[in-house]
N, C-alpha and C positions, 0 to 999 in steps of 0.2 A: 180519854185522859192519859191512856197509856202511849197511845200513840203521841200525845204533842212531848211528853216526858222525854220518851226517845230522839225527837229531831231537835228538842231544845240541847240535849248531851250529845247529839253529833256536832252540834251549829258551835258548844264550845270546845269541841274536842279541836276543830276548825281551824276557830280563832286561836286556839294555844299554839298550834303547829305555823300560822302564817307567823305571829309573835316572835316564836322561832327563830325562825326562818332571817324574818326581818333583824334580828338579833345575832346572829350568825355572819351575814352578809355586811354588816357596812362595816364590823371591826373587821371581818377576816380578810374583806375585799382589799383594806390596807394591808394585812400581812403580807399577803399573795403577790403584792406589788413592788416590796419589800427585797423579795427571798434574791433577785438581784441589787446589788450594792451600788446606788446612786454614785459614789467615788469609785474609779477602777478599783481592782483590786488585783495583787501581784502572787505569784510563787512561783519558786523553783522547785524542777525537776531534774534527776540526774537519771540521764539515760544511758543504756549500754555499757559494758567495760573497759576498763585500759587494755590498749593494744599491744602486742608484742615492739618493743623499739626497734625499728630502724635504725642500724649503726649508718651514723655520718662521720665521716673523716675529718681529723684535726685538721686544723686551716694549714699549719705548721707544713703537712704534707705535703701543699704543694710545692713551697720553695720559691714562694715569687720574689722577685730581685725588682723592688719599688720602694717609695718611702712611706706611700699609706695605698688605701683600695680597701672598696666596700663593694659590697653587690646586694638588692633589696628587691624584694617583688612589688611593684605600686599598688596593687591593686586589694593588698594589705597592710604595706607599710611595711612587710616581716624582713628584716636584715635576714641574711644567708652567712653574709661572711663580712668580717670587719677587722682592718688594720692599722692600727692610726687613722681611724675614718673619724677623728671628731678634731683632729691637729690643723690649723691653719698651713697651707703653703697654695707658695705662686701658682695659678692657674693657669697661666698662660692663655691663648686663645681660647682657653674653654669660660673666661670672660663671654664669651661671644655670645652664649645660651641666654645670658639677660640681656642682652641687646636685642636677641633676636623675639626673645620671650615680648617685650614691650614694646617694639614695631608689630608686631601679631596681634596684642592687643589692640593699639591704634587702628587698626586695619578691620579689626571683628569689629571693635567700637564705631566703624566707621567715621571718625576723625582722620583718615588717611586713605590713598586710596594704593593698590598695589601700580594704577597707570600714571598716578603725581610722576610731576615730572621733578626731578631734586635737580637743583645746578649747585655745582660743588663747588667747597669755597676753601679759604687761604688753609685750615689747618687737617683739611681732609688730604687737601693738594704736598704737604709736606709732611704727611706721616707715612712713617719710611715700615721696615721688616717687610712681612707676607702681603703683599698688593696688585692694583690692577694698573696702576701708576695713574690714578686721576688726577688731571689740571683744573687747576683754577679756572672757574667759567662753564667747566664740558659738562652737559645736562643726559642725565641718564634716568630710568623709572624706575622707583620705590621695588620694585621686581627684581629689576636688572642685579641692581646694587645688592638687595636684601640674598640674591643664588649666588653673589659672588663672593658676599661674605660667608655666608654658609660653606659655602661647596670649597672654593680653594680660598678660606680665612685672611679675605683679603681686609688689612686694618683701615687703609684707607677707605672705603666700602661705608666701614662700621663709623668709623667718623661721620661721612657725609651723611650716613643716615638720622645719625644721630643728631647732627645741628638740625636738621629736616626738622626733626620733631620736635625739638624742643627749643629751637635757636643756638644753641650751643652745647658745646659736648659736657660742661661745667653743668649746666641746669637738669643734663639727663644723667647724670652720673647721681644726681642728688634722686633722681626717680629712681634711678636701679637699688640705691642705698635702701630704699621705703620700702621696694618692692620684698628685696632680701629679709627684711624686718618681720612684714608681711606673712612670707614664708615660712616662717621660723630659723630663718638661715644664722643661728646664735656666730658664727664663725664665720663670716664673712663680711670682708669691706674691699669699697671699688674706689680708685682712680681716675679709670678711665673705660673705654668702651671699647678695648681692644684687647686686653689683656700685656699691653707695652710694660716692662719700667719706666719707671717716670724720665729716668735718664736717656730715654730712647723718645721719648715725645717731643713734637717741635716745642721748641723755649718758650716763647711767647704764651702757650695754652698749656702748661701743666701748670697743676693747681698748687695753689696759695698752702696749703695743708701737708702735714709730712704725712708718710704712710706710701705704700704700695699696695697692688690688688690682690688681697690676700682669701684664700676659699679653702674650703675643709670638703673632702670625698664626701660624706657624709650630705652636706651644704650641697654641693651641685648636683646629687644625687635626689635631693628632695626638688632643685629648680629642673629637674630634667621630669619630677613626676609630677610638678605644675604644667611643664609646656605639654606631655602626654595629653595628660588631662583636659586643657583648656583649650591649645590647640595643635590636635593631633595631626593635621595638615603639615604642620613642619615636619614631618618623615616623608613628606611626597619632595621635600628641597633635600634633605638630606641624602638623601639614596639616588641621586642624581650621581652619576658614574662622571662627565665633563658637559661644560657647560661653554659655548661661544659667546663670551662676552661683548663684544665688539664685531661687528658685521668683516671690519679691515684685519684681524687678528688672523695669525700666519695660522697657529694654534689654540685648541678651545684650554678652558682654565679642567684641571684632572683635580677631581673629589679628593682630596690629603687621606681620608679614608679607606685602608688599603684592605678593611675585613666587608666590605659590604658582600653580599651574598652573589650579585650581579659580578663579581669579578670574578670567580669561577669559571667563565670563557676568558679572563684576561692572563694569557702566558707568562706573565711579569709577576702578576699578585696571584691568582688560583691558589697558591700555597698558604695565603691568609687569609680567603675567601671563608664566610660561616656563614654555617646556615641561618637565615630567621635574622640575618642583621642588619638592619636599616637604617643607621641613624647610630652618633650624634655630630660629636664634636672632635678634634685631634685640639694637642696644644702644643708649645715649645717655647722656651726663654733658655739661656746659657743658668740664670735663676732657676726656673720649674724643672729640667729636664722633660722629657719626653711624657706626655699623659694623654689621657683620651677618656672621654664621656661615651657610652656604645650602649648600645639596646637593641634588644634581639627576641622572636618572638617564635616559639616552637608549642604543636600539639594545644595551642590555643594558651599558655602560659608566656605574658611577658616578663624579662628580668632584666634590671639595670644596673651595668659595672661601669666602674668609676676607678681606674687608674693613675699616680700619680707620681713621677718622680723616676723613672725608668731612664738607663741610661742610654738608649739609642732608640731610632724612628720604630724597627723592626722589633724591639724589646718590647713598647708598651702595645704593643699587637699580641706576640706570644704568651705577654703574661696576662691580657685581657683575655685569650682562649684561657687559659688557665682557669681565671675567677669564674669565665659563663658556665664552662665546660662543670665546674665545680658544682652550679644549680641546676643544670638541666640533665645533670645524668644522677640527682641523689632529691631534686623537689618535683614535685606535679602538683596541679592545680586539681582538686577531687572534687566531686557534687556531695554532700553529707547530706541532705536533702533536696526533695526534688520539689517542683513546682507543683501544687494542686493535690499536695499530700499531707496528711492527718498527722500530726503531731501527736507523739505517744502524751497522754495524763489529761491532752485538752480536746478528746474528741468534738465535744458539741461543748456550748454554753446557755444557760440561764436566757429564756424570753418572756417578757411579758404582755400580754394581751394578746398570745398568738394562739393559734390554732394547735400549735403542739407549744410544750414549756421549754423545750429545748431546740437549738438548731446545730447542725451536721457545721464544721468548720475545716477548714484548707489554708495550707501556705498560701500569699500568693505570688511567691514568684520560687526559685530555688537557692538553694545556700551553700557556694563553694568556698573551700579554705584550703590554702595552701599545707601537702604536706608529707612527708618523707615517702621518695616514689618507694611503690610496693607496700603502700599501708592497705589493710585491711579496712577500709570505711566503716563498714557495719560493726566493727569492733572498738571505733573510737569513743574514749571517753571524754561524751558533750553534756556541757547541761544549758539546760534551758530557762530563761525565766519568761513570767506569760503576763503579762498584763491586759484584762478583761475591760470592755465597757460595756454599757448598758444598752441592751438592744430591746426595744418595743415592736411589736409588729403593726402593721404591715411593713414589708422591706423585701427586696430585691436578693438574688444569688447575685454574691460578691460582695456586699458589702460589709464593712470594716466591723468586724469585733473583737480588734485587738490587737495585741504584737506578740510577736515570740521573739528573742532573743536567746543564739546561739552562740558560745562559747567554745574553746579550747587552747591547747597552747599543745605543740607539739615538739619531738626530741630535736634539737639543735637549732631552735627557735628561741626570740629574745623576747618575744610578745605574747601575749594570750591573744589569738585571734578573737573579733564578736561581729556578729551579723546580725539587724534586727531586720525582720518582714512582717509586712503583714498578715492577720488571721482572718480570714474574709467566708461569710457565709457561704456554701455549697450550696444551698436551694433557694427557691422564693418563700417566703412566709405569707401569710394571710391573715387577719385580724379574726380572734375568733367571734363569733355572735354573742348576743348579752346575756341568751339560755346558759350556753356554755361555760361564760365567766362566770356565771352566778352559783354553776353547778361546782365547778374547782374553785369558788372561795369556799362555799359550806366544804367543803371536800378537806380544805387544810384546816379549815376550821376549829371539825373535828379534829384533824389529826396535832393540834396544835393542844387540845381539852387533854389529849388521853397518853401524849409522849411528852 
């Protein structure tokens, strides 16, 4: 009798604990799955302290003799230096950058080919200034025309190419209008596809509307870091030193271009010759005086100045060293983070259903910001904000659990720099077993009864 007494109060000791058990598990198993937030979730973090400043010289310093000029790095948008950079004036051939911008396009789009053959017609044939003097009838390739407008800003060139494309130079002046819009080009309106006065265009095709080609340094500053951008192949036309238009030509057509880097063996130019300079555009009207679109790219930092308004060919040279010379010897492009590196506050994140509750996390790529050379990196003050998503396991090394986005704005800067990348797993995860899970539900369970 004693004996069955005993196994009948094991048998409910038993039952009580499986009861338990079972009782523990199916609410806590929802907590546990919980303790990551089905909706991201965000914070910021401020890391490291402000830096010692970097003195940068007033713009005033340098004494450029222009009517405006800007210089900006693309590859943040950060102005450096701004002079009447948001004032409308005549562009002169630096028109030429959207003509040349939307035959690129044609061509990437392939709607055009670079070997089309273009045969030139009555108002390509009669526009006069910077040209190759093409006749009505003479057929030349989408190449030819497109290096000679580039290279020595031939208007007649920019004509032909343009009826090419659109039928007439009326119809692509209304595409350049769109494209500028596009851009955000708020200070900028076209004419024509050459950068002429209207007064200078044959009669018969200058348009029905009053106005001139009017652009702001700022404005061609932003179309020169669309053509970077979309397509960087027009620095292989621009940096062309002369070009043999014509198999019969006594002489090849000379790049108007007198800073390219490649003239440094030329005895004539060497004296305006810079380093890192490949590209863009010169311009001139009795209207624009002297300007020039230029990009230059040194120690892996591109910058682009925008000149306007200077009163001789050799002036908007000198005072374009001026403006580069002004970014490359007072900005550098830094790394503030590197690729495949742990962000301070978000080592790991929340997993569920893995073999471990958390996983190890990584940039994954690196985060440069433009910023007063001689900065102390490790001293800048950046913050970060982190936005988490929900990771279940099983899952791969690399893959996505998140963003960080990094921040700054640095001294003689008009922007708060920001870079987001991605937060990407460091390891594989594995799904844990149903022992496992069963063991860290009762586990928060409890810790969920007694905190």
């Amino acid at each position: 009798m004693t004996f069955k007494c005993k196994r009948s109060a094991r048998r409910k000791r038993s039952i009580s604990l499986i009861l338990l058990l079972c009782f523990l598990v199916v609410p806590v198993s929802a907590h546990a799955e919980s303790t990551v937030p089905t909706a991201p979730s965000t914070k910021s973090i401020a890391t490291n302290t402000t830096s010692e400043a970097v003195q940068i010289p007033a713009v005033g310093s340098l004494h450029l003799k222009l009517k405006s000029a800007v210089l900006i790095e693309p590859s943040t948008g950060q102005v450096l230096l701004s002079t009447n950079a948001d004032t409308a004036y005549a562009p002169a051939s630096m028109t030429k950058l959207m003509t040349g911008y939307i035959v690129e396009d044609k061509v990437k789009n392939k709607q055009i080919s670079w070997d089309d053959v273009v045969t030139v017609k009555e108002n390509a044939s009669k526009t006069i200034g910077s040209r190759v003097f093409l006749a009505k009838g003479e057929k030349h390739t989408v190449k030819e025309l497109f290096t000679a407008m580039v290279v020595h800003s031939a208007n007649d060139a920019a004509v032909a190419l343009a009826e090419y494309v659109s039928g007439t130079e009326k119809d692509f002046v209304k595409r350049m209008n769109e494209e500028a819009k596009r851009m955000g080009m708020t200070n900028t309106s076209f004419i024509n596809t050459t950068g002429l006065d209207r007064s200078d265009m044959p009669i018969p095709f200058r348009p029905e509307e009053k106005g001139e080609n009017m652009m702001s340094a700022m404005d061609i500053a932003k179309l020169v870091t669309y053509m970077l951008q979309d397509h960087p192949d027009f620095l292989e036309v621009t940096s062309i030193q002369s070009y043999k238009f014509r198999a019969s030509d006594k002489e090849p057509l000379v790049n108007t271009n007198w800073m390219l880097e490649s003239n440094k063996q030329n005895t004539k130019l060497k004296q305006y010759a810079y380093e890192g300079l490949d590209g863009l555009k010169t311009g001139f009207t009795d209207r624009a005086g002297y300007c020039f679109a230029s990009t230059a790219e040194r120690d892996g930092m591109r910058l682009i100045s925008v000149v306007m308004g200077t009163e001789s060919t050799a002036e908007r040279f000198t005072e374009t060293k001026k403006v580069l010379d002004f970014g490359f010897n007072h900005f550098e492009v830094r790394q503030v983070a590197a690729g495949d590196s742990v962000a301070k506050g978000v080592e790991k994140v929340p997993v569920v259903k893995g073999k471990q509750t958390e996983a190890p996390v990584v940039t994954e790529q690196a985060v440069d910001f433009l910023v007063p050379k001689g900065t102390d990196t490790s001293q800048l003050s950046l913050k970060t904000s982190v936005t988490l998503e929900e990771l279940t396991a099983p899952f791969d090394a690399g893959t996505k659990a998140g963003t960080i986005t990094f921040t700054y704005q640095g001294e003689g800067m008009d922007k708060v720099q920001e870079k987001t990348v991605n937060l990407v797993t460091a390891e594989k995860m594995k799904k844990a077993g149903w022992f496992r899970l069963m063991l860290r539900s009762i586990r928060e369970g409890f810790r969920s009864l007694f905190w």
